[in-house]
C-alpha positions in Angstrom: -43.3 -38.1 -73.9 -41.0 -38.1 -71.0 -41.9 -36.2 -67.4 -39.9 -32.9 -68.7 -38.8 -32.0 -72.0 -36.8 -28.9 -72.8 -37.6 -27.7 -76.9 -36.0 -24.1 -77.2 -33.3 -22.3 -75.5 -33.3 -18.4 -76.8 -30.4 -16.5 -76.0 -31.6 -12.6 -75.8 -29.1 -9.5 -76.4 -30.0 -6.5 -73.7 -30.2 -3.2 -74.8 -27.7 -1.8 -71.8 -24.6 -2.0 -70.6 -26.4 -3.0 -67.6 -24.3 -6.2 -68.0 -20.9 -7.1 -68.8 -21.6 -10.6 -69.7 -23.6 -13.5 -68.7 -24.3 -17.3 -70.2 -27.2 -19.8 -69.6 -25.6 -23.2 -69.7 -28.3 -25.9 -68.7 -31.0 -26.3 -69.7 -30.1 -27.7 -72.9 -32.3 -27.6 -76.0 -33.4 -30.9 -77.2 -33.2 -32.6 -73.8 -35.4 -34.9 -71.7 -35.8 -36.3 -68.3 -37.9 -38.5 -66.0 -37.8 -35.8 -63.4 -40.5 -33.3 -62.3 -37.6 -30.4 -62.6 -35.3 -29.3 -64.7 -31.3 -28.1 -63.8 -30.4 -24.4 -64.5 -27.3 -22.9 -64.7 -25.4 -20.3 -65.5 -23.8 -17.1 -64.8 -24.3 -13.1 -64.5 -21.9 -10.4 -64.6 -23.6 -6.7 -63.5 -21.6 -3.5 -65.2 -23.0 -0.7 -62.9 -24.6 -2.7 -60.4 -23.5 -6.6 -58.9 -25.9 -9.1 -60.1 -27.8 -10.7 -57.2 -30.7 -12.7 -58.2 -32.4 -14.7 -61.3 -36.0 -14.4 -62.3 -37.6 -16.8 -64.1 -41.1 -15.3 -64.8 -43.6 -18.5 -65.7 -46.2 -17.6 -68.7 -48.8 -17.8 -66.0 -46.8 -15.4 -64.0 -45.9 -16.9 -61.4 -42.1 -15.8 -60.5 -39.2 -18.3 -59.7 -36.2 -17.1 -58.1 -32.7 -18.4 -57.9 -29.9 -16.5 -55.9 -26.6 -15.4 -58.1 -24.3 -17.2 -54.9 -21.1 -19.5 -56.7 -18.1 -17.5 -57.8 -16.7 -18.2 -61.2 -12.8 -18.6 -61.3 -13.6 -18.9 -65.7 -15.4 -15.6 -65.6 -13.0 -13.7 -63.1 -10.4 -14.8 -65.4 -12.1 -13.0 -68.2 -13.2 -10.1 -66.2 -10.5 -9.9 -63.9 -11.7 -6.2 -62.4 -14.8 -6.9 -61.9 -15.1 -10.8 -61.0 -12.3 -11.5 -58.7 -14.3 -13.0 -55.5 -17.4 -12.3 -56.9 -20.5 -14.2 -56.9 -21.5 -14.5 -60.3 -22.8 -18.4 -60.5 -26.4 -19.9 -60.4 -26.9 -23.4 -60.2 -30.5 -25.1 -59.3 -33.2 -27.1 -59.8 -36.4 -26.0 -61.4 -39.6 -27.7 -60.6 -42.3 -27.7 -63.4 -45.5 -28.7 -61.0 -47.8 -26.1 -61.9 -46.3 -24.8 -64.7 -48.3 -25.3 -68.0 -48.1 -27.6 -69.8 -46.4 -26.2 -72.4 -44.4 -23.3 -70.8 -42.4 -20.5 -71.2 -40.2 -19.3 -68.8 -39.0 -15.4 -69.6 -35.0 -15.4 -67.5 -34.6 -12.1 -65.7 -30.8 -11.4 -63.7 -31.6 -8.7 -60.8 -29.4 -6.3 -60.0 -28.4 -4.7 -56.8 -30.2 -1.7 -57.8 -33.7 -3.7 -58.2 -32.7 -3.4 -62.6 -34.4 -6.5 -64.3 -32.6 -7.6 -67.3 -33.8 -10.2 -69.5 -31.5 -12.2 -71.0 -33.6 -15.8 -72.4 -36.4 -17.6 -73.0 -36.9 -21.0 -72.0 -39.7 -23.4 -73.7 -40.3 -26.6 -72.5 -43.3 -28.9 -72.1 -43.8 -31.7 -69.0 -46.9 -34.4 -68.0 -48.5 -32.9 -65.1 -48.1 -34.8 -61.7 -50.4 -37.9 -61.3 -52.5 -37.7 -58.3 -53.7 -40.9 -57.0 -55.6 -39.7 -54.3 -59.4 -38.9 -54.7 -60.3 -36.3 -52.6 -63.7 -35.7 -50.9 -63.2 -31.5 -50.9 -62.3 -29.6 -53.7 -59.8 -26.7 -53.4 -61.5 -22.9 -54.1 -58.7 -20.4 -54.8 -59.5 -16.9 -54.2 -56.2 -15.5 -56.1 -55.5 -11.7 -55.9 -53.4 -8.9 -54.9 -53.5 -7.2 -51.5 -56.7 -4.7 -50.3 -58.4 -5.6 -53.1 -61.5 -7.1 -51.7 -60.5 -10.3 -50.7 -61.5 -10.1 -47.0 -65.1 -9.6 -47.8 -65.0 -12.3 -50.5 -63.6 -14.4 -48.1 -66.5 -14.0 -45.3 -69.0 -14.0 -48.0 -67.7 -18.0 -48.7 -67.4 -18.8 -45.4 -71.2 -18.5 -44.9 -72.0 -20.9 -47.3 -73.1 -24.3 -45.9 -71.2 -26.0 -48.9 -68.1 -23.9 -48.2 -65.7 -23.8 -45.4 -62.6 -22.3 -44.3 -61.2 -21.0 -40.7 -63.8 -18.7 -39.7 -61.0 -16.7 -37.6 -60.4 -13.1 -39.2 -58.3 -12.7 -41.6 -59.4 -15.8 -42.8 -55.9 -16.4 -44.2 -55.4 -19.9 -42.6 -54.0 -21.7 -45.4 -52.9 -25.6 -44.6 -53.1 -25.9 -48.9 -50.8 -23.6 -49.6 -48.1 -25.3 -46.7 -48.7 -28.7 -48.4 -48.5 -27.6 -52.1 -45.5 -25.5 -51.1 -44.1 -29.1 -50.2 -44.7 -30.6 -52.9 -43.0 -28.2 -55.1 -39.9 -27.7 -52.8 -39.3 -31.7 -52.8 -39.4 -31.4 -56.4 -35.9 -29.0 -56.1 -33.4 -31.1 -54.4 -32.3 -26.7 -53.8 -29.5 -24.8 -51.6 -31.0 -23.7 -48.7 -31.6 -20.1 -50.8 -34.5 -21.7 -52.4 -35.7 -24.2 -49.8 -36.0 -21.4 -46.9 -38.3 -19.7 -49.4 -40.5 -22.4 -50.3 -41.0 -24.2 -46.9 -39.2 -21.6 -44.3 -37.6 -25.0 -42.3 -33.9 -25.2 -43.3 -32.6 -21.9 -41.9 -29.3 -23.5 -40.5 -26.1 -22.3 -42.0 -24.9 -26.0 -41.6 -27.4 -27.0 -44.7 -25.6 -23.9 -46.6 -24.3 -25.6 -50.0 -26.4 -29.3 -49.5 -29.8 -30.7 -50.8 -31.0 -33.0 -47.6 -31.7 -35.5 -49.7 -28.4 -34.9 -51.6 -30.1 -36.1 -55.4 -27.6 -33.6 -56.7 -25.0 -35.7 -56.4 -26.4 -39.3 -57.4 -25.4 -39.2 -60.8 -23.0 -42.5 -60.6 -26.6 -44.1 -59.7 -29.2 -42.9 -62.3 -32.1 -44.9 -61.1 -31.8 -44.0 -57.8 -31.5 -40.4 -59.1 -34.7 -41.0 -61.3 -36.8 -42.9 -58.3 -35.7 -39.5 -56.1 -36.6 -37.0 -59.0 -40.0 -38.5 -60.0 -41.5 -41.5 -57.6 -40.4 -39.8 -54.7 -41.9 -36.5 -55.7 -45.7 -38.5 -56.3 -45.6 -40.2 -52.8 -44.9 -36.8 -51.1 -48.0 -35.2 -53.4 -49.7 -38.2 -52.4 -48.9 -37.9 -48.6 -49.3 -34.2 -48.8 -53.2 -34.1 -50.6 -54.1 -36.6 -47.2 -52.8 -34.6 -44.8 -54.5 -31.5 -46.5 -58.0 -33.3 -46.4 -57.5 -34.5 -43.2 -57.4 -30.6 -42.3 -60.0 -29.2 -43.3 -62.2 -32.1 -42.3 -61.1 -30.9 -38.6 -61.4 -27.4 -39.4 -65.0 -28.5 -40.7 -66.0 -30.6 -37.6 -64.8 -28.5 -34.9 -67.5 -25.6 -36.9 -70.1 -27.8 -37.2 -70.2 -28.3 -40.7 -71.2 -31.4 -43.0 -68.3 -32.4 -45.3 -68.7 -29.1 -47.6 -67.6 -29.5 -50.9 -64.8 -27.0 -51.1 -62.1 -25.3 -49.2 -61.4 -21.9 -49.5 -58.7 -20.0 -49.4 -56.7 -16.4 -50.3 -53.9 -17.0 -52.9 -51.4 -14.7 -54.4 -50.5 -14.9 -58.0 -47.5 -17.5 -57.2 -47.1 -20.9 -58.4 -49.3 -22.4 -55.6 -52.2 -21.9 -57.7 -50.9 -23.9 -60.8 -49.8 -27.1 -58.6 -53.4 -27.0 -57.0 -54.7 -27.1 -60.2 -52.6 -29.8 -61.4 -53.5 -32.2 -58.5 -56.5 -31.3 -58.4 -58.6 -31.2 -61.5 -61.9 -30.4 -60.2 -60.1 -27.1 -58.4 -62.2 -23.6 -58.9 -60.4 -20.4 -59.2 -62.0 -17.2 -58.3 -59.9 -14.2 -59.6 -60.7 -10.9 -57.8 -59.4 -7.7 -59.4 -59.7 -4.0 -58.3 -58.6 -1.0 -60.0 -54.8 -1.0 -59.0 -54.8 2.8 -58.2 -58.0 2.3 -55.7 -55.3 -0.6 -54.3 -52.4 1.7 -53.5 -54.6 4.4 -52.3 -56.2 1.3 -49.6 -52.7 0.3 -48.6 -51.4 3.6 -48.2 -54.9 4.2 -45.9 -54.5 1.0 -44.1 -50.4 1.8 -43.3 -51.3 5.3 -42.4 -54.3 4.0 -40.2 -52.0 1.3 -38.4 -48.9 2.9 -38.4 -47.4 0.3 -40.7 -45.5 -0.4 -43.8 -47.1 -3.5 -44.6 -47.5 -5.0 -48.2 -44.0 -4.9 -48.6 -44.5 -0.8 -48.7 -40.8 -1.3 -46.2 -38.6 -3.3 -48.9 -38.5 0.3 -51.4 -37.1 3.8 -50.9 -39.6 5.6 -52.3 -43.4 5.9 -53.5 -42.2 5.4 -57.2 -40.4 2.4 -56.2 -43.2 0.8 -54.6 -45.4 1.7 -57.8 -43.2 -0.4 -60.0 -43.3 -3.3 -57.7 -47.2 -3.1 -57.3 -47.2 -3.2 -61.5 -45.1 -6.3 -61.1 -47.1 -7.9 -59.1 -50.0 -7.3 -61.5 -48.1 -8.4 -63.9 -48.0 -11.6 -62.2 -52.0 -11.8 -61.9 -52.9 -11.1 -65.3 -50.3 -13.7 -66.3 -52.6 -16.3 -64.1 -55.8 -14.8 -65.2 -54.1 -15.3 -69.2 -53.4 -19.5 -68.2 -56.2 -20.6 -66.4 -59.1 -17.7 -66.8 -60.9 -20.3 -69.1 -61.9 -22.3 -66.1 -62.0 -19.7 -63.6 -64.0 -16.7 -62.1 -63.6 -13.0 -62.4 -65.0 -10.9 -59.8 -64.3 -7.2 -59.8 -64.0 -5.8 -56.3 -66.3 -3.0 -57.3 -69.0 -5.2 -58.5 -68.6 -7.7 -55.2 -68.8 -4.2 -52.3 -71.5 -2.4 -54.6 -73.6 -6.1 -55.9 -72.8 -8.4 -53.6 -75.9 -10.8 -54.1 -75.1 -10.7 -57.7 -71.7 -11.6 -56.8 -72.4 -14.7 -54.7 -75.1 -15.6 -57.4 -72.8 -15.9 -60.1 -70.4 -17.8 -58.0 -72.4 -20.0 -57.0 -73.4 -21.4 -60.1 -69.6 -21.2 -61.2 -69.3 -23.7 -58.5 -72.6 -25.3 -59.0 -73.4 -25.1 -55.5 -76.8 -24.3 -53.9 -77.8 -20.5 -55.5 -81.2 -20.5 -54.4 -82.2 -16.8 -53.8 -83.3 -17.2 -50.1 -80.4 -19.0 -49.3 -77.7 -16.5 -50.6 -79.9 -13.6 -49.0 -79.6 -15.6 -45.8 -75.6 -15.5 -46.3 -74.9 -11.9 -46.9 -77.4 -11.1 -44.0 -75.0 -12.8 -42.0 -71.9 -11.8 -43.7 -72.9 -7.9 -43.3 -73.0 -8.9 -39.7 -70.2 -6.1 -38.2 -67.4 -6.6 -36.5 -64.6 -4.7 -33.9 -62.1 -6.3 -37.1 -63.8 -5.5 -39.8 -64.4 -2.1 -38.7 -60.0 -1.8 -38.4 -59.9 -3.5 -41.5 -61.7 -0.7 -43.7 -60.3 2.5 -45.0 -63.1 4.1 -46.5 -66.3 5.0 -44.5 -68.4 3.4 -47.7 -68.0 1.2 -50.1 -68.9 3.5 -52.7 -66.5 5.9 -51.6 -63.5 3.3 -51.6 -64.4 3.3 -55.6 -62.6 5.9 -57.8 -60.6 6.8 -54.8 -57.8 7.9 -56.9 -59.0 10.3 -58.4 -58.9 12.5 -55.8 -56.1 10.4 -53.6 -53.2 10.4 -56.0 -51.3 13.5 -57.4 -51.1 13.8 -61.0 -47.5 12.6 -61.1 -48.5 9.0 -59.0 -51.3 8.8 -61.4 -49.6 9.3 -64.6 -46.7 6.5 -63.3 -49.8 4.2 -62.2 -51.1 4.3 -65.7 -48.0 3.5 -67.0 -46.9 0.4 -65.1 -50.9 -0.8 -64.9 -52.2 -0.3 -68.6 -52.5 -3.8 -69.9 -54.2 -4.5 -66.6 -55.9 -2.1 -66.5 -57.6 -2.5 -70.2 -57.4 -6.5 -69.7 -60.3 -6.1 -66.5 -61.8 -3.1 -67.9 -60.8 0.1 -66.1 -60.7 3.5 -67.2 -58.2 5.3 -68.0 -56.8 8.9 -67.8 -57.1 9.9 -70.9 -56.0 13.4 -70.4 -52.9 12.4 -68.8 -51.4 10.4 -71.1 -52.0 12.8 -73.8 -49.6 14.9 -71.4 -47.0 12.5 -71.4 -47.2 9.9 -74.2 -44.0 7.7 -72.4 -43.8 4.4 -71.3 -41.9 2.4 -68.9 -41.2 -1.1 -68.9 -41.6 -3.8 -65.7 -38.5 -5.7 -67.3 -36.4 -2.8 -66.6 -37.6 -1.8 -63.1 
């Protein structure tokens, strides 16, 4: 089997005219290359609305994104009032560390308007990225979505003698997810678009149009190509799992901790999760969930409390906007939940804030780590231990009233949309719904159109 394989290419028709053409023209059905990416390409026309952006949503949800930035001189000739010094072009590399192993990749164009169209399918399959580094602490992923419960989970860990992490609140220090970020941008020799969103360091106009490394262009030397796309990928995983151990082992030291067997640390339904996974096979994945209404009515607490828009509340217009976006997002974490919940850990927030010994019991054996009763007693003592941060960081005076918040919190109309853009997630973790509402309004709106 070679590194990357691409099996099916499916061309899908939208249902609007939110498009007056588009085309995928790489990948390729049927071809195969020593390289951990693949090259994409195509173009996007919008009708009402200028096409900005690509999506390519991974099977375990994590989101790709590639900016709509070449103009076509073939295309405006064929739409000459509409694509006449527009940017209708895509053109990148697509890196397949973390991805499945078999995966599907759903391809979404944006439109100005925030639209998602889908217009393909991508299957493909690809060997996952050796690792030949054997490392002596095990990444522990705490994936989730914001204010759902994470925080607390994350203090719980810390005060486990066989767990450490930056004991500095938020506990959000997160040297795994620079490194893994590495590794999968040096896997897309990319346009600066792309590289400024996976490792934030070429921000220069003067890299505008040009991969550093400039693989992109080595095609009149095809082993050197291959060497860049696949050897060179593995010494940089190889160089970044080092530096990533070496980290923590300070981060242990300078707490006084014995070489713990895991790392912790928060996660968002991305593809960092996946490449962990991949180099790391003895990686543990806790998924915590809340009831996405209960989330909203937190963020909108904590933002009214602070004075903020924070969680990305500032990139919509309006509450309904910000809705949507919160149902793609779980969208996203039932996609990773879906891949990789048969080795992993579900914790619901309300069972961790209202059980939390329970809680750290059954994580602990998930780990198989130390669960003796005295001990994990001895952790949440300290754990419940208050602090000036803490206290700011709550939005509810008790846990049990920061469960079934919505009821009360959300009008009928926020409800009713929440419903909507959270069933399967809702039903997937076990959450109740509304029954009486949606009698009221039996419609439905879909994420791929929002």
């Amino acid at each position: 089997m070679s590194t990357t394989e691409i099996t099916n290419v499916e061309r899908l028709e939208p249902d609007s005219d939110a498009l007056l053409g588009f085309s995928i023209e790489l990948p390729l059905a049927g071809t195969a290359a020593e390289a951990y990416s693949f090259e994409f390409a195509g173009w996007a026309l919008g009708g009402h609305s200028a096409a900005v952006q690509i999506e390519l949503i991974a099977n375990d949800g994590a989101p790709r994104r590639i900016p709509i930035v070449f103009p076509r001189s073939d295309v405006a000739r064929c739409y000459p009032q509409r694509a006449e010094n527009t940017k209708v072009g895509f053109w990148a590399p697509v890196s397949v560390i973390g991805m499945t192993p078999e995966f599907e990749l759903l391809v979404r164009v944006v439109l100005e308007n925030t639209e998602r169209v889908p217009i393909a399918r991508i299957r493909g399959r690809h060997r996952p990225l050796p690792s030949r580094f054997q490392p002596s602490i095990q990444p522990l992923l705490v994936t989730s979505l914001a204010r759902t419960g994470t925080t607390w989970m994350m203090r719980l860990l810390l005060e486990h003698p066989a767990i450490t992490t930056l004991r500095i609140y938020p506990y959000e220090c997160r040297p795994g997810r620079y490194w893994m970020q590495l590794v999968g941008g040096m896997a897309e020799p990319a346009y600066p678009a792309q590289s400024r969103s996976k490792l934030g360091i070429f921000d220069d106009e003067w890299w505008a149009g040009q991969d550093p490394l400039q693989r992109g262009s080595l095609s009149q030397n095809p082993a050197l190509q291959q060497w860049f796309n696949a050897r060179f990928v593995e010494q940089v995983a190889l160089l970044c799992q080092r530096s990533l151990e070496d980290c923590y082992r300070e981060i242990a030291a300078t707490q006084d901790q014995r070489t713990p067997f895991y790392f912790a640390e928060k996660h968002l339904p991305d593809d960092v999760p996946g490449i962990l996974w991949e180099l790391y096979p003895k990686c543990r994945e806790i998924f915590v969930v809340r009831d996405p209404r209960d989330m909203l009515c937190s963020i909108r607490a904590f933002n009214a409390k602070r004075g903020t828009l924070n969680f990305s509340r500032d990139t919509v217009a309006s509450e309904d906007e910000y809705i949507l976006r919160l149902g793609r997002d779980g969208q996203q974490l039932l996609g990773g939940w879906k891949a990789r919940g048969n080795r992993a850990c579900l914790v619901r927030y309300e069972d961790l804030v209202l059980r939390p010994l329970e809680s750290l019991s059954k994580i602990s054996r998930y780990l198989a780590i130390e669960a003796d009763s005295s001990l994990l007693e001895d952790v949440l003592r300290r754990a419940l231990v208050d602090t000036p941060e803490l206290a700011a960081h709550r939005t509810a005076g008790t846990a049990r009233a920061s469960i079934g918040r919505w009821r009360h919190d959300l009008d009928s109309s926020s409800q009713l949309l929440c419903e909507q853009v959270f069933g399967e997630f809702l039903k997937e973790f076990g959450y109740e719904l509304n029954q009486d509402l949606r009698k009221k309004n039996g419609q439905t709106i879909s994420l791929e159109a929002t």
